[in-house]
N, C-alpha and C positions, 0 to 999 in steps of 0.2 A: 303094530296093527293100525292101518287108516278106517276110522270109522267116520259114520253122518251121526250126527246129534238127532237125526227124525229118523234114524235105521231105514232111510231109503236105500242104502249100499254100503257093500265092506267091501274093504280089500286087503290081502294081504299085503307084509311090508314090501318097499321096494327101491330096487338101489336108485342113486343118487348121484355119481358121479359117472366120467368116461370112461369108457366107451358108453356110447350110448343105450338103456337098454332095452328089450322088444314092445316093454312098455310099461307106462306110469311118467314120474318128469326126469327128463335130461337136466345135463347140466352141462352147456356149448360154453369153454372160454371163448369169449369172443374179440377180446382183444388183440390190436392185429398180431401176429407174431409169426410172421414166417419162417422162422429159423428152428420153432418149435422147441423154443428156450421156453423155461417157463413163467408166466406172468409174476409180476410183483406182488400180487396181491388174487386171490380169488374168495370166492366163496360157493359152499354146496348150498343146493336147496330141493326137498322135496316136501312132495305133498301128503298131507298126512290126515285130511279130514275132506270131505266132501260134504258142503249142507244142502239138500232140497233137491227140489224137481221139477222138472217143466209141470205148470200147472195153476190153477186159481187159490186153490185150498191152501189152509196156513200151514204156511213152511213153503210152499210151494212158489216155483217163480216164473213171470216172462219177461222176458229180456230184464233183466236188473243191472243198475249203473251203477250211482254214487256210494259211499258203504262211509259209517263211521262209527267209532266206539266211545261209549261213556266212561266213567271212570267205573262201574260195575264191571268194566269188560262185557258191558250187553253190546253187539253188533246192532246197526242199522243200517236199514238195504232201501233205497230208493227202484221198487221194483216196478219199474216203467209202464211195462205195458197190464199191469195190474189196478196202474191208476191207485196206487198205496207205497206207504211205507211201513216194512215190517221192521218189529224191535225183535231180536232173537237175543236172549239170555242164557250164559253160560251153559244151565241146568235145562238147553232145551225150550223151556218157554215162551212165546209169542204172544205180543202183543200189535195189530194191525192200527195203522192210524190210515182212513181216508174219509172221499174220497179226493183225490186231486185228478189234473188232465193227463200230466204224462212226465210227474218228478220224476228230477234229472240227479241229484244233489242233496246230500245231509249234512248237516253240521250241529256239534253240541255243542251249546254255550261253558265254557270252559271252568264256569265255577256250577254249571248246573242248572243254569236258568233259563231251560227252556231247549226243546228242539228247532231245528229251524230247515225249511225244505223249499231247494230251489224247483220249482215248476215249471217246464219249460212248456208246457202246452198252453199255461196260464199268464205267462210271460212275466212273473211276480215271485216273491220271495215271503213262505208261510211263517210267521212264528207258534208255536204248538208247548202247552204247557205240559207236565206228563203223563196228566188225564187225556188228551189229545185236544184238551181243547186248543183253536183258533184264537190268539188273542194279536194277531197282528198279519196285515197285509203289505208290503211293502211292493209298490211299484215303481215303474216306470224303466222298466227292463226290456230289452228287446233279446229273445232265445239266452234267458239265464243260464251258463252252464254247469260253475262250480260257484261253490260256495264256501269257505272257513274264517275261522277266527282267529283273531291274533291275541297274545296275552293281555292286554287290557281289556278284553270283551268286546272289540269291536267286528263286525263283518265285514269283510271282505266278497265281494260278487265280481265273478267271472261275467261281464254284461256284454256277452261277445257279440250280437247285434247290434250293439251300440260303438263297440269297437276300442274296449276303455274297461279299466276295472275302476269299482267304487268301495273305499270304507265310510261304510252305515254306522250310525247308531244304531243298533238290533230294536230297542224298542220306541224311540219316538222317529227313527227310520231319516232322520237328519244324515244330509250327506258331508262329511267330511274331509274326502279324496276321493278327484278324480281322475286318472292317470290313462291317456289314450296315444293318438298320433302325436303329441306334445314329445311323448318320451320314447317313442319309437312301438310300440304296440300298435299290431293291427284287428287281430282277432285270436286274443285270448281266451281259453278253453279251460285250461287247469291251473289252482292255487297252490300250494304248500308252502309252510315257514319251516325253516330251519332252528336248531336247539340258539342260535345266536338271535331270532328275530328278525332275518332277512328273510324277504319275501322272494317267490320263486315264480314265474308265470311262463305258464306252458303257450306259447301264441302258433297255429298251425298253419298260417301263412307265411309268418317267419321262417318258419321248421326250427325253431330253438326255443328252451329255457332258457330265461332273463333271470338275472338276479337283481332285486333293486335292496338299495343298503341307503342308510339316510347321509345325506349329503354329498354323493358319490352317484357319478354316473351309470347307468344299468347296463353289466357284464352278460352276454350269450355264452351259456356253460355248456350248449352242447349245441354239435353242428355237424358239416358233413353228413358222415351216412348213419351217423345220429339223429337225422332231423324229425320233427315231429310232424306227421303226416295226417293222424285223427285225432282225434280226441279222447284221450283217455288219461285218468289222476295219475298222479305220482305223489310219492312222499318222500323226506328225507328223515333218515337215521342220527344219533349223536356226533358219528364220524364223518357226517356230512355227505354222503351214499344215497344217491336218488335209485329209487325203485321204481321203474316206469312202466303203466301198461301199454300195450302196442297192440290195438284193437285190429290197427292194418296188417301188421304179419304174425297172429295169432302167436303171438308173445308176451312174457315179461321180462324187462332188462335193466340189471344191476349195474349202476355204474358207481365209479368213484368219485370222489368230490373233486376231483382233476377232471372230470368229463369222460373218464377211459371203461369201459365194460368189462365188466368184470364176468358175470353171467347171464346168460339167459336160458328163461323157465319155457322150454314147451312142451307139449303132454303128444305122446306117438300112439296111432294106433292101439285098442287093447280095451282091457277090461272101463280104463278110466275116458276113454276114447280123446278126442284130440279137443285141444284149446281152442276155444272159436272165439274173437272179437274180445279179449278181455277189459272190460273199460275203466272199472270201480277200484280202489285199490286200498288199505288204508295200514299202517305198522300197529301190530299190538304195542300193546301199552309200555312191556318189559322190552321192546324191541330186537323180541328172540325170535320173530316172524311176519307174518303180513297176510294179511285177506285180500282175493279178489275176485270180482264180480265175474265169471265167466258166462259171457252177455246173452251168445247166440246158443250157450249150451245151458240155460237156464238155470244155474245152479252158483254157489258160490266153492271155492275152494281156500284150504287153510295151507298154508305153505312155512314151511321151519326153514332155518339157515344157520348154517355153521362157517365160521374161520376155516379157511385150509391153506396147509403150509403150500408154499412155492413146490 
C-alpha cells in the first residue's frame, strides 16, 4: 500500500516492472540493446509514498527543488516558490524554517552542525542552527544552485553564475577551492560525492557529469544521449550508481558506474498522474531508495529499488 505521511492520498499497490502498466511508475530498460538480449545489470523501482500538495500550508508545497536528509532520516525540502524550507520528520512532523527569496538547495552538515540553504533569489548561502536561527551569510555567489558537503565538513557550491564551484569553510566562509574554466567547467548545476570521496559535477553546458579525483585529471562519465540538458541533483549509491533527475524529459535515470542506464522512473497517466520536471533528488540513508522533488506537480515522491536478475 503507497501512502502520504499528511493522508493527502493513497493508493493501492502497483506493479513495477515491464510491460508497462496503465499507471503508477514504469520501469523502461534503457540501455541500448536492440537484439532484446537482456541487460547486464537492471534495477526495479516503484513508488511507494507520495508526501504533500500543491499549496502554502505545512506539508504543503510550490514548486520544491533541493531535498536532503539528516541522520534522523528527517527529509528537507527547499520549497521554492514558498520562499521556505520545510523539515519533514519520519513520524509526519514539520518544522518550516523562513523566510528566504526563492531557495534552491539543502545541505546538512555532516556531523550535525547546522543546516545550510542555498538561495538563489538571494544570491548567497544561509547557515541555520536547528532552532532556525541564522548564524551565517555567505556570499558572493552569482544564481547558487547546489550545495553539499564533503566528509571533512567542508562546503561545496554550485556558483553556476560564476561559472566555477567553490570549497567553503561553512562557518567563517573562507574559500579554499576554486575550480572553473581552469578545469574545464562551464556552468555547473549539480554536486554529489561518491562512497570513495570523488566529487561529481553535473555542468549543463557541457551536457556531462565530471568526475574530479585528486591529482588526476577530470573524467566526463556521461555523454551522448545522456547528456545533461537542466538542471536537476543526482546522487550516487555504494556501487557507484548515479540516480539522475531529468526535470527536461520528466524523468528519473539509473545509471551504472560505467555510465550505461540501467532504468528509468516515469509516472503514466492515472490515479498518481504523470511526473512533471523532477529536480530534487537525494538516496535514503540505507540506500534502499531515494526521494524526489516532483517540481511542477508540487509534491515529493518516495521511490524503492530492488536487484533484478538479467
Amino acid at each position: 500500500m503507497e501512502f502520504d505521511r499528511f493522508r493527502f492520498l493513497e493508493f493501492e499497490d502497483q506493479p513495477t516492472s515491464t510491460p508497462i502498466p496503465d499507471e503508477g511508475a514504469s520501469l523502461e530498460e534503457t540501455a541500448a540493446n536492440p537484439s532484446g538480449a537482456s541487460p547486464r545489470e537492471t534495477v526495479e523501482l516503484q513508488v511507494v509514498e507520495v508526501i504533500g500538495a500543491p499549496g502554502m500550508e505545512v506539508g504543503e508545497f510550490r514548486c520544491p527543488k533541493g531535498l536532503a536528509i539528516d541522520a534522523d532520516g528527517a527529509l528537507y525540502v527547499a520549497d521554492s516558490l514558498n520562499k521556505r524550507v520545510q523539515r519533514i520528520a519520519l513520524n509526519g512532523d514539520v518544522v518550516r524554517f523562513e523566510p528566504f527569496l526563492e531557495p534552491q538547495a539543502v545541505a546538512v552538515h555532516p556531523q550535525g552542525q547546522g543546516l545550510f540553504v542555498a538561495d538563489l533569489g538571494d544570491h548567497c548561502v544561509y547557515g541555520l542552527d536547528r532552532t532556525g536561527r541564522r548564524f551565517r551569510r555567505l556570499s558572493g555567489f552569482v544564481n547558487p544552485l547546489d550545495i553539499v558537503f564533503d566528509v571533512e565538513g567542508f562546503l561545496w557550491v554550485a556558483d553556476t553564475g560564476n561559472g566555477r564551484i567553490v570549497r567553503l569553510h561553512p562557518y567563517t566562509g573562507d574559500c579554499i577551492v576554486s575550480i572553473g574554466r581552469e578545469r574545464g567547467l562551464v556552468h555547473p548545476v549539480a554536486l554529489a560525492f561518491d562512497s570513495t570521496g570523488a566529487l561529481y559535477v553535473a555542468d549543463d553546458y557541457l551536457g556531462t557529469i565530471v568526475r574530479f579525483t585528486a591529482n588526476t585529471p577530470p573524467v566526463s562519465v556521461l555523454t551522448g544521449v545522456h547528456r545533461i540538458r537542466e538542471k536537476g541533483q543526482f546522487a550516487l549509491d555504494l556501487q557507484g550508481r548515479i540516480y539522475l533527475a531529468d526535470p527536461a524529459n520528466d524523468r528519473v535515470v539509473v545509471f551504472s558506474s560505467q555510465g550505461e542506464a540501467l532504468a528509468t522512473l516515469r509516472l503514466l497517466p492515472g490515479r498518481l498522474g504523470t511526473l512533471h520536471a523532477p529536480t530534487g533528488l537525494v538516496l535514503e540513508p540505507n540506500y534502499q531508495g531515494f526521494y524526489v522533488s516532483d517540481t511542477q506537480n508540487h509534491r515529493l515522491l518516495r521511490v524503492v529499488l530492488q536487484p533484478s536478475r538479467p
